[in-house]
N, C-alpha and C positions, 0 to 999 in steps of 0.2 A: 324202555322208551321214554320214561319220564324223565330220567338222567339227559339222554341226549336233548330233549328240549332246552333241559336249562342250562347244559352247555350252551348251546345253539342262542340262548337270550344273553348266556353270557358273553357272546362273543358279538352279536351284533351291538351291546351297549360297550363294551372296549373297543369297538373299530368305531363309535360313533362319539365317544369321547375323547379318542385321537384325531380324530376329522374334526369337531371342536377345539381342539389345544391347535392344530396346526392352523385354523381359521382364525385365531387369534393373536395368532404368532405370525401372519403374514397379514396380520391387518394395517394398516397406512398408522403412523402418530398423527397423534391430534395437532390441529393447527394453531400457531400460536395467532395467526393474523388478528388484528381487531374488524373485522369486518362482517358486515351484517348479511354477507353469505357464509357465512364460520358457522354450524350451529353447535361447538363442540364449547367446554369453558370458557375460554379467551373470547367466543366471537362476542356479535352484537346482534345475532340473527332472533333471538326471543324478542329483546327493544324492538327492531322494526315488527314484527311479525304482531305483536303485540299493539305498537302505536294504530298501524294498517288495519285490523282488525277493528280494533275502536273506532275505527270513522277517522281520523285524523290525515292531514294532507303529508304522508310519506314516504320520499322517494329514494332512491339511490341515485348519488352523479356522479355518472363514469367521464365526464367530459375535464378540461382543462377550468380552473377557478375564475380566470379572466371574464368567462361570460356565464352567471348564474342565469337561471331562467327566471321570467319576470313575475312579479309579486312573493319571490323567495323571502321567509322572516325570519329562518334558524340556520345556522348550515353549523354541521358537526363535523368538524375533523378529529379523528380515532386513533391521532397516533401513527401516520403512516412511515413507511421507512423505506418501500421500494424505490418510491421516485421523491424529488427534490421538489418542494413548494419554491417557485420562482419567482423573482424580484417584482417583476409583474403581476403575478397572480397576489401578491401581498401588497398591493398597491390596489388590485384590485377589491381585496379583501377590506382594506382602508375605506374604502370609498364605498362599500355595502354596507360595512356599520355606522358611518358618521349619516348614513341616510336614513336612520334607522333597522337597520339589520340587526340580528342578534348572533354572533357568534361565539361559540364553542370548542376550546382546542384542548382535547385529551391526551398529554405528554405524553411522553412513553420514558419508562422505567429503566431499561435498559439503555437506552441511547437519549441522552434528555436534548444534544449536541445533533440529533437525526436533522430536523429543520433547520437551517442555520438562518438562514431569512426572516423566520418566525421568532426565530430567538429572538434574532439581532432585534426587530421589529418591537416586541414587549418587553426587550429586557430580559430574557428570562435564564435563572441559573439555578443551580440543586439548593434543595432546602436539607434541613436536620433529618433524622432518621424520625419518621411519627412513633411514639412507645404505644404500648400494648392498652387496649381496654376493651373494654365486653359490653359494656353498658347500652341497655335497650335490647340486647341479643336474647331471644326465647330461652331456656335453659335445654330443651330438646334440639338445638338447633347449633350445629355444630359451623364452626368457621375458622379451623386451623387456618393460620398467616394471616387471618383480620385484624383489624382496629375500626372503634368508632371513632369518627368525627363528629366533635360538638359546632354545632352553627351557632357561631358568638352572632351573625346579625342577620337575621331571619328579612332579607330585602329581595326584590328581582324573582327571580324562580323558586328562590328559596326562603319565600313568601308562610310563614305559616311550620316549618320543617324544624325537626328538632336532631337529628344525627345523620348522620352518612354512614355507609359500610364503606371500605376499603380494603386495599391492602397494605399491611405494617412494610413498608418503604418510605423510600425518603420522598417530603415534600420538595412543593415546587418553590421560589420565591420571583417574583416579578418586580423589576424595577424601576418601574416607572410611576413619578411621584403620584396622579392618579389615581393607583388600584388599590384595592380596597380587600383585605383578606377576610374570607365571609365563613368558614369553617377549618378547622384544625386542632391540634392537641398541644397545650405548654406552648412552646415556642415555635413546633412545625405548622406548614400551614397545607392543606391538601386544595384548597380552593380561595380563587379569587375573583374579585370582579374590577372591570376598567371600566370608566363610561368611557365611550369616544362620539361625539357630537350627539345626534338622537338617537345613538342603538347604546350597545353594549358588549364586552369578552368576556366571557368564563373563561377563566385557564384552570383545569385541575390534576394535580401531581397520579399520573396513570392513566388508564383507562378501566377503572376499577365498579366506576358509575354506570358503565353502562354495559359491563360485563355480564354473560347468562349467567355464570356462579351465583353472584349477587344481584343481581337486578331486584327479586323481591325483597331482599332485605332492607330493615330502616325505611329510610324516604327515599329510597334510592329513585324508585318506581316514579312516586310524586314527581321529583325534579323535572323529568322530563314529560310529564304528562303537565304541565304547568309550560313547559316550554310549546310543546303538541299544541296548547290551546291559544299560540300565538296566530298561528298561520301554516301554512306550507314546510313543514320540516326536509334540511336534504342531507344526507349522509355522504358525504364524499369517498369517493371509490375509486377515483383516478388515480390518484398516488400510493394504492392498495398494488398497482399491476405494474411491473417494471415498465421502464421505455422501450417500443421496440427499437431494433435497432436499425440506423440509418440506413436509406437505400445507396446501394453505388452508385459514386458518380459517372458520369458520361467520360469522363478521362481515365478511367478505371477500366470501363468497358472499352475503351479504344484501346486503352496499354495491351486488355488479355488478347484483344482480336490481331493487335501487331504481334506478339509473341506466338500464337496457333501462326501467323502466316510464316514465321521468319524458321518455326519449327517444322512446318510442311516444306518448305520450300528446301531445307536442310535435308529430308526426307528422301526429298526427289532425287536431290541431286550425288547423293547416296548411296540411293538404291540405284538411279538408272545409270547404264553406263554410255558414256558417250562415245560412237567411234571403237575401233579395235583396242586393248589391252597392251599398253606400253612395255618393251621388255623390262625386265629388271636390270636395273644398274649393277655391277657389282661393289660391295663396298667394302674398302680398301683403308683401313687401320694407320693411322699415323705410329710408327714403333718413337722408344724413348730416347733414343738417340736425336731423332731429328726436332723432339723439345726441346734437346740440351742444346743441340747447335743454336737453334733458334733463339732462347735465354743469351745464349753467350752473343752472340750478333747483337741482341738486343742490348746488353750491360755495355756491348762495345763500343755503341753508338751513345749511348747515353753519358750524360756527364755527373760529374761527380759537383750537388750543391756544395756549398758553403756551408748551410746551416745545419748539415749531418755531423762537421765535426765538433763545434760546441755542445750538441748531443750527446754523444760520446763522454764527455766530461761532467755530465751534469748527470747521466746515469750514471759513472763513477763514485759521484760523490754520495747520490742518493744510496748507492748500493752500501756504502761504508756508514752510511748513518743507520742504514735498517741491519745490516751483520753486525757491524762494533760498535755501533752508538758513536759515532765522529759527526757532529753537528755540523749540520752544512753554512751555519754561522762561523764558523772559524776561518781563518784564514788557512792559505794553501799550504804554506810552512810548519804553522800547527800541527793542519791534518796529517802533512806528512810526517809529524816527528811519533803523532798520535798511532798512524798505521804501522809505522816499523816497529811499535812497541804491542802493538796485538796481532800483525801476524806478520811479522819478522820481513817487509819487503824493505829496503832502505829508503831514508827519506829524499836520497839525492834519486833515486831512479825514479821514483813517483816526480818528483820535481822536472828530473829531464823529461821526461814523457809529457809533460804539462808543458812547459818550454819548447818542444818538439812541437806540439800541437800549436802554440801560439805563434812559430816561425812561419808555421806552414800555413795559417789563416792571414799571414801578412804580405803571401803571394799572391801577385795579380791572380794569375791560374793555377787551379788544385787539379790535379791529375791525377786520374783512377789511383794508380801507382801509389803516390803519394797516400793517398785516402787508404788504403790497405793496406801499408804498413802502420800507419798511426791504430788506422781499426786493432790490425794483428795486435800489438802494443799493449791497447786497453783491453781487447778481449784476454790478455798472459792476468796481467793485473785484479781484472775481475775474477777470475779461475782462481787465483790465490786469496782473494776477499772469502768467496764464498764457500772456499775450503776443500774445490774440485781438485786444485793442484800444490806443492808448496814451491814455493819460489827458489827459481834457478838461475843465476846471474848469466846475461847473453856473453 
């Protein structure tokens, strides 16, 4: 009895540690999004969650940048990549920092080119790779892919702060004579500041600041709690969610509803029949004889151009440069003394057949007749160039 129980545990902890491995294996990845509904590494949902908690005024704006809501003092953008900051909305952004606004724009690592309006707007282009450093990190506190940032000039939010965590990637650099680089490593730079009339931009190379990974580390926290104690904080969340996509137009909707009528009515007239059923015709085969009559009626009416038979003579000639290499620069005498010597036709018969054809283009009227023995002529001629026949004197 004893035995079969602990089979019996053994079997219910192996089917429950299969149901664990499989609940694992069919669990969703983690989201890269920077968004403070993310609360996986990458998001931003600790920072809100965090600031809200402390009393501080913060929201999330799902709306378009053009109209912040009033007494706004921070707005963060996180780096978004779904939708496209618009010339307007950067116009409007313009005109919320020179009022005082404080703004906040966390690049993104992989796409630094995502905003192009933003770009264009600050100037902004990839910095140097940041190198490695640890300094300030706990020694129990582990940070594979970090680096510290040193703040060369403790100004603005970053009032009093001595490092930043980050990610070891490349800085940002901003080009507009204005900004001012307020932390970074050597030569790279992960932060900066622009005044623009009575506010202010942070630009900083990631979204590293405000990441759950890092958030308590360094001053990271500070920064934005220094920011919190301005005002109203908003987290931009519009450009986190695709656009959806346009409704149809009314000429869209009229094209499908002519196609349903033009398809029903095809339908109809298909399926119903109208009146009794027409006998069947029989049908009756034209045989090939009366193509041939036909053809030859046709040739016989027709007339023979003119400029069929210099034709004639000018695929001769081309044939004799592509079989024996006789340049169709040479003269006619040449060629002919040329041809009798690589495939033996004489140079006076090639001559008279040329002559022949030149009499006959010097007659008012060319007659079938005429034209078909000249043809016959140069088709003997060609049969010998190209080695179908060898040459027989008429």
């Amino acid at each position: 009895m004893k035995n079969v129980r602990t089979a019996l545990l053994f079997g219910v902890l192996i089917a429950l540690a299969a149901a664990l491995g499989l609940a694992v294996q069919q669990a969703p990845p983690e989201s890269t999004v920077p968004s403070v509904d993310n609360p996986g590494p990458l998001g931003l949902r600790a920072l809100y969650l965090y600031l809200r908690e402390g009393g501080a005024p913060v929201e999330a704006h799902r709306d378009s940048l053009e109209a912040l809501p009033p007494g706004t003092r921070t707005l963060v953008i996180p780096a978004p990549e779904a939708r496209p900051v618009s010339d307007e909305e950067v116009a409007a952004l313009e005109h919320f920092v020179r009022g005082g606004g404080t703004l906040v724009l966390l690049t993104s690592h992989e796409k630094k080119q995502a905003q192009p309006a933003l770009a264009l707007w600050l100037e902004l282009e990839l910095g140097p790779l940041l190198p490695t450093r640890e300094r300030g990190l706990p020694q129990d506190t582990q940070d594979v892919g970090g680096t510290t940032l040193n703040v060369w000039l403790p100004a603005g939010a970053l009032y009093g702060l001595n490092g930043l965590r980050v990610s070891r990637d490349r800085g940002i650099t901003v080009g507009r004579a204005e900004a001012v680089p307020l932390a970074g490593l050597e030569n790279a730079v992960g932060l900066w500041r622009l005044g623009m009339g009575q506010g202010e931009v942070y630009v900083a190379a990631g979204t590293d600041l405000a990441e759950n990974r890092r958030l308590e580390l360094l001053d990271n926290l500070r920064f934005w709690e220094a920011l919190a104690t301005r005002g109203p904080l908003l987290f931009d969340e519009f450009h986190h969610a695709s656009a959806p996509p346009p409704p149809l137009s009314r000429g869209i909707w009229a094209f499908a509803l002519q196609c349903l009528a033009v398809g029903a009515l095809y339908a109809v007239s298909r399926g119903t029949r109208f009146g009794a059923p027409r006998p069947l015709q029989p049908v009756r085969h034209r045989s090939s004889r009366e193509y041939v009559a036909s053809m030859g009626w046709l040739a016989r009416r027709s007339r023979v151009e003119r400029e069929l038979l210099p034709e004639l003579a000018r695929n001769l000639r081309q044939l004799m440069q592509d079989r024996l290499g006789i340049p169709l620069a040479l003269s006619e005498e040449e060629a002919a003394r040329l041809l009798e010597q690589r495939c033996g036709i004489p140079a006076g018969h090639y001559l008279e057949a040329r002559e022949h054809l030149a009499r006959t283009l010097d007659q008012r009227a060319i007659t079938p007749r005429d034209y078909a023995r000249i043809a016959a002529q140069y088709a003997r001629l060609e049969a010998v160039v190209t080695g179908r026949a060898s040459f027989q004197p008429e």
